[in-house]
C-alpha positions in Angstrom: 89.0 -14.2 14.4 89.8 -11.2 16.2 88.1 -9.9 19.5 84.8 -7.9 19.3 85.4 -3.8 18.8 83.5 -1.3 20.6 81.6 -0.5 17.7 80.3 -3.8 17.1 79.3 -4.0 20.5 78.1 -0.3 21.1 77.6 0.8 17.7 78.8 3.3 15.3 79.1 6.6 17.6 81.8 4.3 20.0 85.2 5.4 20.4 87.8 5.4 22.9 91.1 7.2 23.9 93.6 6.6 26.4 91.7 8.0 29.4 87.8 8.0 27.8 85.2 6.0 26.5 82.1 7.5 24.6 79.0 5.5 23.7 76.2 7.7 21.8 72.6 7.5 24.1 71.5 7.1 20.7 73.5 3.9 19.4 72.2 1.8 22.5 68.3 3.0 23.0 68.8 5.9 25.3 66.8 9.0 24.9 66.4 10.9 27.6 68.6 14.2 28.2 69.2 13.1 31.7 69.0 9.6 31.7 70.0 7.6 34.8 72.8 5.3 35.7 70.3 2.6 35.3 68.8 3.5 31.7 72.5 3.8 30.6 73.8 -0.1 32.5 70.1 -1.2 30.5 70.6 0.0 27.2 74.4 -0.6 26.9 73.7 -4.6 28.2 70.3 -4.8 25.6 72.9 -3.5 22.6 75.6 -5.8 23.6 73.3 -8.2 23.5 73.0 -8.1 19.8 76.6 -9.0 19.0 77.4 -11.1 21.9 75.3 -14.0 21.5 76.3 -17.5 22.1 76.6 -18.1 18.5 79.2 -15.2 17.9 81.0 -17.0 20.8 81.1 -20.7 19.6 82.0 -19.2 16.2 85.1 -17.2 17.4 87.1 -17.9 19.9 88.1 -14.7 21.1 84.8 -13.4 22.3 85.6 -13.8 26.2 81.7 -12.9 26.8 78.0 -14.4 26.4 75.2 -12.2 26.7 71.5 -14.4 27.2 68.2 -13.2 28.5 66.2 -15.1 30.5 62.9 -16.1 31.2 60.8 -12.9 32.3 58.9 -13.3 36.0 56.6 -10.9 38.3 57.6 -9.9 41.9 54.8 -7.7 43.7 56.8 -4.7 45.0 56.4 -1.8 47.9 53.5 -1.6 50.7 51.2 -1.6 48.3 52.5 -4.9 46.5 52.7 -3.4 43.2 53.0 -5.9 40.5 56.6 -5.3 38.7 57.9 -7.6 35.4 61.2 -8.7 36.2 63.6 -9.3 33.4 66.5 -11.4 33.4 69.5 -11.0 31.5 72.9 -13.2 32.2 76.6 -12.4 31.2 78.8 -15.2 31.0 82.9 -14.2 31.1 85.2 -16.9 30.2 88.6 -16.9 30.3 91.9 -19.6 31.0 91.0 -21.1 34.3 94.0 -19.2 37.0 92.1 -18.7 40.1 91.9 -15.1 39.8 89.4 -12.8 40.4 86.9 -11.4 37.9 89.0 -8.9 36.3 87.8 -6.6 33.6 91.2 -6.4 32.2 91.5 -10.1 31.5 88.5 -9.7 28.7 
């Protein structure tokens, strides 16, 4: 098998060129005009999600990644100990063991 594309990751509207990625808002859950850095790291990680699943990864061995949610918690927040849900999502990268760093060219 070959390595996952963009689109199968990100979705239809994903593209790249040599200096540029584009990932539609739309395509991974975003809908807010002027969404923050945050909405953007949350909805592209819950659409990759989707296609990198542990499954995808025993079945081919190019996918390099494993994207598996957690158990949710609580954690009381702020002066006021506000309750907040706490979510938990892991990202596994594999690659040949060589004593490097995490690189994201080597996936």
């Amino acid at each position: 098998m070959a390595e996952p594309t963009l689109i199968q990751i990100f979705g239809a509207g994903a593209s790249q060129d040599a200096t540029t990625v584009t990932i539609l808002k739309s395509d991974i859950g975003v809908t807010a005009s002027a969404a923050s850095g945050e909405a953007i790291l949350a909805g592209m990680t819950l659409k990759a999600k989707d296609y990198l699943t542990q499954t995808n990864y025993d079945a081919n061995i190019d996918q390099s990644i494993v994207i598996a949610e957690g158990f949710p918690g609580f954690a009381n927040r702020g002066e006021d100990s506000i309750q907040y849900r706490n979510d938990e999502i892991s990202i596994t990268f594999s690659k040949v063991d060589s004593a490097a760093t995490l690189d994201p060219n080597d996936y």
